[in-house]
C-alpha positions as CSV (number, residue, x, y, z in Angstrom):
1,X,0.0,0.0,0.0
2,X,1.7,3.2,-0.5
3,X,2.5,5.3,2.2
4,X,0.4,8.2,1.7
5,X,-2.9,5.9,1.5
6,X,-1.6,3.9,4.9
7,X,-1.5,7.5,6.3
8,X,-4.7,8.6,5.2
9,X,-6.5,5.5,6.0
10,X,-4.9,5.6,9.6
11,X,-6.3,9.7,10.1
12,X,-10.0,8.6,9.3
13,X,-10.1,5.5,11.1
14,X,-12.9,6.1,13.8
15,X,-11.9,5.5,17.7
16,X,-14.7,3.0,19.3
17,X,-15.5,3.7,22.9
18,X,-16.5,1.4,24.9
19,X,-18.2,1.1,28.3
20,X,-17.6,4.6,30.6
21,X,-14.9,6.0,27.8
22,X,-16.0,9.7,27.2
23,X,-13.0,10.1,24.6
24,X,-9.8,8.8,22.8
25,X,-7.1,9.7,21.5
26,X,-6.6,10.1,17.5
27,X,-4.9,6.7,18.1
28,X,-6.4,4.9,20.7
29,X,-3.6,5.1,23.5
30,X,-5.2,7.9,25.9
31,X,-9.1,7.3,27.1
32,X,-10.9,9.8,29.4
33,X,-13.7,8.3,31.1
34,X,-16.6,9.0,33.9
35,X,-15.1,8.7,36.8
36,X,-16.4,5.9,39.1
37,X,-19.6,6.8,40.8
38,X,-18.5,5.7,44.7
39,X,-15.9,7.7,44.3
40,X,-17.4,11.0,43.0
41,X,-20.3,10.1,45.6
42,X,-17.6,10.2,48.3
43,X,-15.6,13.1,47.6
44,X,-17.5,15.7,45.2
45,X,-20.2,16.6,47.6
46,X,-21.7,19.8,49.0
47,X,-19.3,23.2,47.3
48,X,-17.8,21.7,44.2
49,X,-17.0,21.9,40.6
50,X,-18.6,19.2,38.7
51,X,-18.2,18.5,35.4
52,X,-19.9,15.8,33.4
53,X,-21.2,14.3,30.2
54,X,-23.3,16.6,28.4
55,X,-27.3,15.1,29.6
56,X,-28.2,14.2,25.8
57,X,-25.3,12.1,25.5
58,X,-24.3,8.2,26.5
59,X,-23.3,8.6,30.3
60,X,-25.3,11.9,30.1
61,X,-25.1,13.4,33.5
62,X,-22.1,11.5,35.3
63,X,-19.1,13.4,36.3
64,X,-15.5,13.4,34.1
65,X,-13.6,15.4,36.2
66,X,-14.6,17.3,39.6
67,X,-13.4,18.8,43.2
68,X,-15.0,19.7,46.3
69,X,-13.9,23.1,47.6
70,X,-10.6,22.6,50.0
71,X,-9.7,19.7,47.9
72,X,-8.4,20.9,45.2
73,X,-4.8,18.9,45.7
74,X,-6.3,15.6,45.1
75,X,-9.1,16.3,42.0
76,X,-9.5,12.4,40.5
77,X,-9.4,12.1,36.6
78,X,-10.0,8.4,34.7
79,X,-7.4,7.9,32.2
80,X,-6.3,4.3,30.6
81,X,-8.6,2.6,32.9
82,X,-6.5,3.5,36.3
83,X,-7.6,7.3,39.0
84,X,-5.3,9.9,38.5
85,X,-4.9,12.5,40.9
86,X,-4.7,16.3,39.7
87,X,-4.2,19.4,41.5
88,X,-6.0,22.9,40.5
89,X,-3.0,25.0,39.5
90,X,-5.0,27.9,38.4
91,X,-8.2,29.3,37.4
92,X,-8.2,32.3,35.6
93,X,-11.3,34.2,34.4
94,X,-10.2,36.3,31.2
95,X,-12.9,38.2,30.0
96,X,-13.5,39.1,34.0
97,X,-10.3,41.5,35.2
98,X,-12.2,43.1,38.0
99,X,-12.0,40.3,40.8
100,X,-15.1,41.9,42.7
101,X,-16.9,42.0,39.2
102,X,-20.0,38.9,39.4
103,X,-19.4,36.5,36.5
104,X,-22.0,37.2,34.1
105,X,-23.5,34.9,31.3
106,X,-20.8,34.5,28.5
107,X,-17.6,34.8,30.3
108,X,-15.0,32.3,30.4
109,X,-13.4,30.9,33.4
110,X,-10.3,28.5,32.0
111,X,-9.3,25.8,35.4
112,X,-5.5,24.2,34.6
113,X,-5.0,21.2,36.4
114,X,-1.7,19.2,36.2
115,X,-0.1,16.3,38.1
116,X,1.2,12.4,37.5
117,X,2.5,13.7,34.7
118,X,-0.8,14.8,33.5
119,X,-2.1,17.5,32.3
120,X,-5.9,18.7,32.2
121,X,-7.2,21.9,30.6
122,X,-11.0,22.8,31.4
123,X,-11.9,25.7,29.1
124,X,-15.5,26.9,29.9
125,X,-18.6,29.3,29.3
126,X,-20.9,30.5,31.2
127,X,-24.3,29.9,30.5
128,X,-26.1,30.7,34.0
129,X,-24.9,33.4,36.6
130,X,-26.3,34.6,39.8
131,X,-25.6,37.9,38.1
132,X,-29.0,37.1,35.5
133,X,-30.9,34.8,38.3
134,X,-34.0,35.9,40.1
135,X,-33.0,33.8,42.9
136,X,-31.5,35.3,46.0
137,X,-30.0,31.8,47.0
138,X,-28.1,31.3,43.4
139,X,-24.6,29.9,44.9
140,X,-23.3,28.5,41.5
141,X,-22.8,29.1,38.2
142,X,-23.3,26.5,35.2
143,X,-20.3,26.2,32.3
144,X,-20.3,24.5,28.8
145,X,-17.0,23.6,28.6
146,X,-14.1,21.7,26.6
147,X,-11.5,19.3,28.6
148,X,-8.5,18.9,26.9
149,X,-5.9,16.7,29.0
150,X,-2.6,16.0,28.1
151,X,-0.8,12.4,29.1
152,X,1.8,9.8,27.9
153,X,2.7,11.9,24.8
154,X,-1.6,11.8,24.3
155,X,-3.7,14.7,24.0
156,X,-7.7,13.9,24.1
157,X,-10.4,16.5,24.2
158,X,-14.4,16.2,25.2
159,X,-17.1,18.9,25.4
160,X,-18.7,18.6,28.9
161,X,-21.1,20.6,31.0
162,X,-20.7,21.7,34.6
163,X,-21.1,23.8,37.4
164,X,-19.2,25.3,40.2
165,X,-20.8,26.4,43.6
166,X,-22.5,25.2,47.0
């Protein structure tokens, strides 16, 4: 077979995912999947950020990647199978300089999170604010969001949704 038609045919083979796999690598080598659900039961509870499969999709609703507040050392990922553990090295809101401004709907809050030689990217949108809700108890704000995490030479990407707050 020549060369370029080996390449091509390797570029537009599809990746199957199987059981809790959210995404895969171009070549197979680097799954993300949901995280399992004792463990996000035990430690993402009460003020968090929780992101998770978009609802419309397979595994719609369950959690990729998420913290509780004062946690934010040992935030669990599922790569290859096996529990990483990340730590939040920043989250910076770019559109947002003023830090006493509210978030408002349409702003973006990026959250870098590296560790075991890993590297996860959560690039986000708001979509709801307390700054537009009519509630006086709004304590969080809902993202649409990208995940991009680096690993083993790897990169794999997956839209999620999510929220941060109590």
């Amino acid at each position: 077979m020549h060369p370029l038609i080996l390449l091509l045919a390797l570029t537009t083979t599809p990746v199957i995912l199987s059981g809790d796999e959210v995404a895969s690598s171009e070549d197979g080598t680097l799954t993300l999947s949901l995280l399992p659900q004792p463990l996000v039961e035990k430690e993402i509870q009460g003020c968090s950020c929780n992101f998770y499969a978009p609802k419309r999709s397979p595994g719609g609703g369950s959690t990729v990647i998420g913290w509780e507040f004062g946690e934010e050392k040992h935030v669990p990922i599922q790569l290859n199978g096996r529990t990483r553990r990340l730590e939040l090295v920043s989250e910076v809101t770019p559109d947002n300089t003023d830090a006493d401004q509210e978030l408002k709907k349409g702003d973006r809050t990026v959250f870098t999170l590296a560790g075991d030689r890993t590297k996860a990217v959560i690039d986000c949108k708001a979509t709801v604010t307390c700054a537009e809700s009519t509630s006086e108890s709004c304590e969080s704000t809902s993202y649409q969001c990208e995940v991009d995490v680096e690993a083993e030479g790897q990169r794999v990407g997956v839209g999620v949704e999510g929220s941060c707050g109590c």
